[in-house]
C-alpha positions as CSV (number, residue, x, y, z in Angstrom):
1,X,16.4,-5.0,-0.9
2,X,14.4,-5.0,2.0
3,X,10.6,-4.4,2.6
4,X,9.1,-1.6,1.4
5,X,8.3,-0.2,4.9
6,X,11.4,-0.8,6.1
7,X,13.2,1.4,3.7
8,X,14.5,4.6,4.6
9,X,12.6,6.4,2.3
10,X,9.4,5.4,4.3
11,X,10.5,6.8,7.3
12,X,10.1,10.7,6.2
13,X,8.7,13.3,4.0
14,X,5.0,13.3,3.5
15,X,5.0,10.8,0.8
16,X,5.3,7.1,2.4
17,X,5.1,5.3,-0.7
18,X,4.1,4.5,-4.1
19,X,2.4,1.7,-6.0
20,X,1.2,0.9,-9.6
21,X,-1.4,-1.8,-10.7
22,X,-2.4,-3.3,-13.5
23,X,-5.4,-5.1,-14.3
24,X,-5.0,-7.8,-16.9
25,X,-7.2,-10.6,-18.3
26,X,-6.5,-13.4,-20.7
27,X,-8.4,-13.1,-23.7
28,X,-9.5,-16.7,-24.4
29,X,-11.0,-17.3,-20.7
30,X,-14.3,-15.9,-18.8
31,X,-13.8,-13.1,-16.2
32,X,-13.0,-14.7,-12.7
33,X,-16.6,-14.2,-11.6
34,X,-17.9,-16.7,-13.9
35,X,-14.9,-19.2,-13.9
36,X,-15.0,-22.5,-13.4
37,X,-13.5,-23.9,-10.4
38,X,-11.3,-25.6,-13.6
39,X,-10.9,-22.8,-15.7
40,X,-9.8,-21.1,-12.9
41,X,-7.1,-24.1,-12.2
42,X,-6.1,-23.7,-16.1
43,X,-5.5,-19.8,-15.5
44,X,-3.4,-20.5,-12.3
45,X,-1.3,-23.2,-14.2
46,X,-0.7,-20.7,-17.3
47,X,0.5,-17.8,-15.0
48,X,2.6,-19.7,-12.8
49,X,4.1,-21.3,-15.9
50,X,4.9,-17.3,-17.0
51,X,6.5,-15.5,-14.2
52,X,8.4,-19.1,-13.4
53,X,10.8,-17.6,-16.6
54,X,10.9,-14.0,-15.5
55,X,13.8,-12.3,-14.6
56,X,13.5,-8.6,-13.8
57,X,16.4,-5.9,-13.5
58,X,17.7,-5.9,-10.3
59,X,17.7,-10.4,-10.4
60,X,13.8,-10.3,-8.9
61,X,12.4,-13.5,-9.1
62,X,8.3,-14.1,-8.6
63,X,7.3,-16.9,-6.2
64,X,4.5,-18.7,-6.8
65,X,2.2,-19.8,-3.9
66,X,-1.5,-21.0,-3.7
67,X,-3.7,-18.5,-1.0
68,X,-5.2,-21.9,-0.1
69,X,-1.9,-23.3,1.6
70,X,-1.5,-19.5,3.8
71,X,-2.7,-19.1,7.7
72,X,-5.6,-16.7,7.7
73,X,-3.4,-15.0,10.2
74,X,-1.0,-14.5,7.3
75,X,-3.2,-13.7,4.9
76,X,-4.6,-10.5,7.4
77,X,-0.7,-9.3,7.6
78,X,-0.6,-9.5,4.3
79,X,-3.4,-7.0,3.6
80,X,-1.6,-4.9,6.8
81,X,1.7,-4.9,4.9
82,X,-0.2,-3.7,1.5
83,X,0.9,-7.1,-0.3
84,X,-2.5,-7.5,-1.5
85,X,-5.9,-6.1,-1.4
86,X,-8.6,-6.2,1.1
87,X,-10.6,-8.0,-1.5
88,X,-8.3,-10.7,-2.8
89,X,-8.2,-11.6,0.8
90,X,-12.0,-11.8,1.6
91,X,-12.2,-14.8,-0.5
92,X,-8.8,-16.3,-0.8
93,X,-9.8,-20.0,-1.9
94,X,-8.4,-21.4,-5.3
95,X,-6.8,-17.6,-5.6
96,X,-2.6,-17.5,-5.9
97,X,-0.1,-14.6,-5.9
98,X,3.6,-14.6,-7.2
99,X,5.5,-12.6,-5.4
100,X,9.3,-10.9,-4.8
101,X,11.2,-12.1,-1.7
102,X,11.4,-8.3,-0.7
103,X,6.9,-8.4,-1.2
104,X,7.7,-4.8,-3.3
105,X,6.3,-6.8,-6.3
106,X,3.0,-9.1,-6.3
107,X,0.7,-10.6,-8.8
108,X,-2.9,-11.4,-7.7
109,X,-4.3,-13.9,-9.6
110,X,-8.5,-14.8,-9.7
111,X,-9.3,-11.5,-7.8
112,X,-12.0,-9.3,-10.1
113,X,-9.3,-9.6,-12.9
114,X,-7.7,-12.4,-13.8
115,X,-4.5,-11.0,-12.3
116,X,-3.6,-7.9,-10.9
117,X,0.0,-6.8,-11.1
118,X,1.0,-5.0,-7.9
119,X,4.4,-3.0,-7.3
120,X,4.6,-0.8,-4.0
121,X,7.7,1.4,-3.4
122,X,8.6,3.2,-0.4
123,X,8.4,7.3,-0.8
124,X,7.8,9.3,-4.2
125,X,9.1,6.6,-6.8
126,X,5.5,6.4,-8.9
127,X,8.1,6.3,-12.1
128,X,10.4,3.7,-10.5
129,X,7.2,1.9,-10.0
130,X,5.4,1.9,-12.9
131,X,8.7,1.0,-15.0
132,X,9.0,-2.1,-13.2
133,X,4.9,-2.9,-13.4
134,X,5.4,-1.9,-17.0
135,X,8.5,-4.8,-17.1
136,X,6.3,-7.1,-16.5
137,X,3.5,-6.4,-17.9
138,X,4.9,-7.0,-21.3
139,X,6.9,-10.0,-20.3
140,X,3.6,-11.5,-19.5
141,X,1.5,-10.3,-22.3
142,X,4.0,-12.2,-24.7
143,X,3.3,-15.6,-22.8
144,X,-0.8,-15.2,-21.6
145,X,-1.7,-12.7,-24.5
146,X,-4.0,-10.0,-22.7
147,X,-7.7,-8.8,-23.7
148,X,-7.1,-5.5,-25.8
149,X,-9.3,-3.8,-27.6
150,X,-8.1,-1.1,-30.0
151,X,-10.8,1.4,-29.2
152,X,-11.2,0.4,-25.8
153,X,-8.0,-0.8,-24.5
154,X,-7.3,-3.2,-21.9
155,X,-10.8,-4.9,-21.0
156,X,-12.0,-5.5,-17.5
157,X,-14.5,-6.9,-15.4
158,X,-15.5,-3.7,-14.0
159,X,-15.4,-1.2,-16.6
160,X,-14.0,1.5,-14.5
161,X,-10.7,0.0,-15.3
162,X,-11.5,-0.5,-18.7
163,X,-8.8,1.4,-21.1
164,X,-5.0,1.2,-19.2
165,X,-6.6,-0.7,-16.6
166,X,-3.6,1.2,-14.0
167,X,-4.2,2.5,-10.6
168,X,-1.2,4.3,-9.5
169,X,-1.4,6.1,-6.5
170,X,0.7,7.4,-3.2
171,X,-0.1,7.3,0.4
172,X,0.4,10.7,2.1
173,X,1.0,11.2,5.8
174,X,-1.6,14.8,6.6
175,X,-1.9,15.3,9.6
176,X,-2.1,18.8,9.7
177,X,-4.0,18.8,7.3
178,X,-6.6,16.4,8.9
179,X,-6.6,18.4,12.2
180,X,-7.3,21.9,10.1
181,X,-10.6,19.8,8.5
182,X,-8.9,20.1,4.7
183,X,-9.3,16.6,3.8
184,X,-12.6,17.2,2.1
185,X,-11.7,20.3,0.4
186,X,-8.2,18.4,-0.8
187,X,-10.8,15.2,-1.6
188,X,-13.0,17.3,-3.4
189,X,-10.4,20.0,-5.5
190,X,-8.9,16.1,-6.4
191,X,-12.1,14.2,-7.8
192,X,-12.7,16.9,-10.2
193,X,-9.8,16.1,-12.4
194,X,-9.9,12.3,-11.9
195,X,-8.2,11.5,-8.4
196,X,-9.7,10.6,-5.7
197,X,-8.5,10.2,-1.9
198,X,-9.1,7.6,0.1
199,X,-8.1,5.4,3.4
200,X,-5.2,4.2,4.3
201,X,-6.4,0.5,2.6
202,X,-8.3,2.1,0.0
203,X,-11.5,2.1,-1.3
204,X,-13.9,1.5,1.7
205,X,-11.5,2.2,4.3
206,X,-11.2,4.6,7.0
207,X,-7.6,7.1,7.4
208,X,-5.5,5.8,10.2
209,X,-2.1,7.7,11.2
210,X,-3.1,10.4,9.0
211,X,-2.1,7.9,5.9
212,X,-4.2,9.2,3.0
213,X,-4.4,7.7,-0.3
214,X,-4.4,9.2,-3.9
215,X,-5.0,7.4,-6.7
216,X,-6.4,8.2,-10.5
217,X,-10.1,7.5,-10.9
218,X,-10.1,7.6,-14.5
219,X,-8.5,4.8,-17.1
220,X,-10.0,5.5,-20.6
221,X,-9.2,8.2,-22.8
222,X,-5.9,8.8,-21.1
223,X,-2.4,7.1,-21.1
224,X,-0.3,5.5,-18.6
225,X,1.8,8.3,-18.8
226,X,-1.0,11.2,-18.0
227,X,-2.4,9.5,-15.7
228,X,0.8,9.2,-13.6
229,X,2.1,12.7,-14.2
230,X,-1.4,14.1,-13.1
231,X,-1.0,11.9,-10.0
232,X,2.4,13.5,-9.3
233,X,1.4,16.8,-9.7
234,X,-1.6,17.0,-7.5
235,X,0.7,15.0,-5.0
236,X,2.9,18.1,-4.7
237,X,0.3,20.1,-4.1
238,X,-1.1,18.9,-1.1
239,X,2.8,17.6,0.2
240,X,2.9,21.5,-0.1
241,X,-0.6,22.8,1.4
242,X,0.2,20.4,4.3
243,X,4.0,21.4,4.4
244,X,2.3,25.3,4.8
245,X,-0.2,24.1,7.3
246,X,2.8,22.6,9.3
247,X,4.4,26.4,9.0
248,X,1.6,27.9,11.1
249,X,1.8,25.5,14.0
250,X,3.4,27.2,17.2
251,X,7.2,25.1,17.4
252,X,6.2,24.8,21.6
253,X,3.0,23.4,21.2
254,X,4.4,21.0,18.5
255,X,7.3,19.8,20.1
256,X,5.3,19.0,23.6
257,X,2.5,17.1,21.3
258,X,5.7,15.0,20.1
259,X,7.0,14.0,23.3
260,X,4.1,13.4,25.2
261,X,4.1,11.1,22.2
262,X,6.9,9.8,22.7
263,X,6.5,9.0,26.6
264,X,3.8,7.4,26.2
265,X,4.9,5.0,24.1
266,X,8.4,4.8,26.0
267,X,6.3,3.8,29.4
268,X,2.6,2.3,28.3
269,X,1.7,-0.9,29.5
270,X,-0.9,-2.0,27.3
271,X,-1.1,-0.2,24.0
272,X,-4.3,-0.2,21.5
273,X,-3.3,-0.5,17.7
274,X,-5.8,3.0,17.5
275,X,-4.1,4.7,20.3
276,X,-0.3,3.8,18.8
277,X,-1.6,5.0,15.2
278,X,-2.1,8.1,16.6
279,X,0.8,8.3,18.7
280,X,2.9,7.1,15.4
281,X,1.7,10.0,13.4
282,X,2.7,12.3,16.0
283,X,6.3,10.8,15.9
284,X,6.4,11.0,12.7
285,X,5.3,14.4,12.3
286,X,8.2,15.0,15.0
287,X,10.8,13.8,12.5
288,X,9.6,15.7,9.4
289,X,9.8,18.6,11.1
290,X,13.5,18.2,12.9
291,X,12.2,17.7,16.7
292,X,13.5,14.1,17.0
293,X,16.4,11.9,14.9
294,X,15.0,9.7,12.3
295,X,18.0,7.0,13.3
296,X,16.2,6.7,16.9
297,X,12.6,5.5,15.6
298,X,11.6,4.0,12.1
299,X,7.6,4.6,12.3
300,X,6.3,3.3,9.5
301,X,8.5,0.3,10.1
302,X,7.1,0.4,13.4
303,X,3.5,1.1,12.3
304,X,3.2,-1.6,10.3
305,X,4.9,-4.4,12.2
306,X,2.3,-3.6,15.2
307,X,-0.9,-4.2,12.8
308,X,-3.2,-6.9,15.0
309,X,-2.4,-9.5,12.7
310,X,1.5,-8.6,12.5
311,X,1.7,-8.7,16.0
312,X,-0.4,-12.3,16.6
313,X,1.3,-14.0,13.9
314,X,4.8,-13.2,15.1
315,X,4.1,-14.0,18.3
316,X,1.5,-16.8,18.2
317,X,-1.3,-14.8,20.0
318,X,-4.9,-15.2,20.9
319,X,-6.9,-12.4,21.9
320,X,-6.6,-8.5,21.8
321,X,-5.4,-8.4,25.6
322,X,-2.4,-10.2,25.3
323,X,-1.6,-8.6,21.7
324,X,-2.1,-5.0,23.0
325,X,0.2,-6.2,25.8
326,X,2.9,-7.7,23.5
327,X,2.6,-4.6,21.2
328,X,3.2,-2.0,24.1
329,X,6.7,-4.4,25.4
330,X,8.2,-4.7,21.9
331,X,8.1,-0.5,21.3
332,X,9.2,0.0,24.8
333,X,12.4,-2.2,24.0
334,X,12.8,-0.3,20.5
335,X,12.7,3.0,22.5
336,X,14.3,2.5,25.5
337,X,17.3,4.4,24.5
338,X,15.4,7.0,22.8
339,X,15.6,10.3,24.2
């Protein structure tokens, strides 16, 4: 299996992808914030020790690796390619993750929580997910035995996780819906029954491309199960306000936004990571609706890949001249035969 962003589910459809995680804690060891630089060592040790003997369906296998042997210009991709989370990497030292070859699964370990299990899948496969999450949740409960309560549930550092301790959500490509100002109204009809919609990094971050996130707010006094089925639901209706929205937009106007688009990215010499978001989205909203071939341009595939970080690290850069530079000649050679 390949990346999650490379998948061919990515590349269409107003859903990009879909990701569950868990947060779990050991019951006999302090929360991460009061750890010992050893106790925190003892925790590593314990978890590495547990995903070294799981096997998931489908042959994934975990790798372990310490945050303290990664580049920091690794460690930034990483947060670009939604492997882990803007926090784990503000403060990577004595912190590991295990993690699948294809980087659709990852385990955080020594973030808030003692470990965080991450899976991220590409289009509307929140089920798919959350089976798999589920998978190895209980394979590592039988070897670390997690903090339950039976009135509470799963118990947490921050006790807005406190109960299933899951945050499933999707990240939704609305740009239609951004450009008619419906994001708040969407944000608003979606935090009154537990969802909430944030950036394209989550909590704290801005939308870029249009990417929106959804995710559940709420973790006790409802299962797993609700909690995902509420998320799917709401999903489809906002896929179908913005689907609507899409409806009312003249198919001229639309299809000249596209390809001025598309030219300038064909032909741009130096190309901003905030000027090709936009551009992106715009391709992208091109192939939803029919105007271009999806086979001709993979944008999220591209999107991702030509993140700052991304782009030095491949290319051993150093400063935002030469990267914008770089960025610009690699999507001029994916498009020149792009019509």
């Amino acid at each position: 299996m390949s990346y999650w962003y490379k998948d061919d589910k990515a590349q269409s459809g107003v859903i990009i992808s879909s990701r569950i995680r868990l947060a779990r804690n050991l019951k006999d060891l302090p929360f991460p914030r009061i750890m010992s630089a050893e106790v925190l060592s003892e925790l590593k040790t314990r978890v590495k020790n547990a995903v070294e003997d799981i096997t998931l369906n489908g042959d994934y296998r975990l790798k372990y690796i310490e945050m303290d042997s990664v580049p920091e210009a690794e460690i930034a991709s990483m947060v670009e390619r939604h492997i882990i989370s803007p926090d784990f990497a503000k403060n990577c030292n004595g912190r590991a993750i295990a993690i699948s070859d294809d980087e659709r699964i990852c385990i955080m370990i020594g973030e808030e929580d003692h470990i965080r299990i991450q899976v991220l899948l590409p289009g509307a496969s929140v089920d798919e997910a959350y089976s798999i999450a589920d998978d190895i949740d209980t394979l590592l409960n039988e070897k670390l035995d997690f903090a339950f309560d039976n009135r509470l549930g799963y118990l947490t550092e921050c006790p807005t996780n406190i109960g299933t301790g899951l945050r499933a959500s999707m990240m939704l490509h609305l740009p239609v819906c951004e450009s008619k100002g419906d994001i708040n109204t969407i944000s608003d009809a979606a935090g009154k029954i537990g969802l909430t919609v944030r950036g394209m990094y989550g909590e704290g971050s801005k939308a870029s491309a249009s990417l929106y996130q959804l995710s559940n707010q709420i973790t006790l006094g409802i299962s797993e199960k609700n909690a995902i089925e509420n998320l799917k639901a709401i999903a489809e209706q906002i896929v179908d306000r913005e689907k609507q929205n899409r409806m009312q937009i003249g198919s001229v106007e639309l299809e000249d936004a596209v390809f001025r688009a598309l030219g300038t990215l064909k032909y741009a010499r130096l190309l901003s990571c905030d000027e090709l978001m936009k551009l992106i989205s715009m391709i992208k909203l091109g192939i939803d609706e029919g105007i271009m071939d999806e086979s001709d341009l993979r944008p999220i595939e591209i999107l991702i890949e030509a993140q700052p970080a991304t782009v030095s690290k491949k290319f051993s850069l150093s400063g935002p001249s030469e990267r914008d530079e770089k960025r610009a000649r690699v999507i001029r050679e994916i498009l020149k035969n792009c019509n």
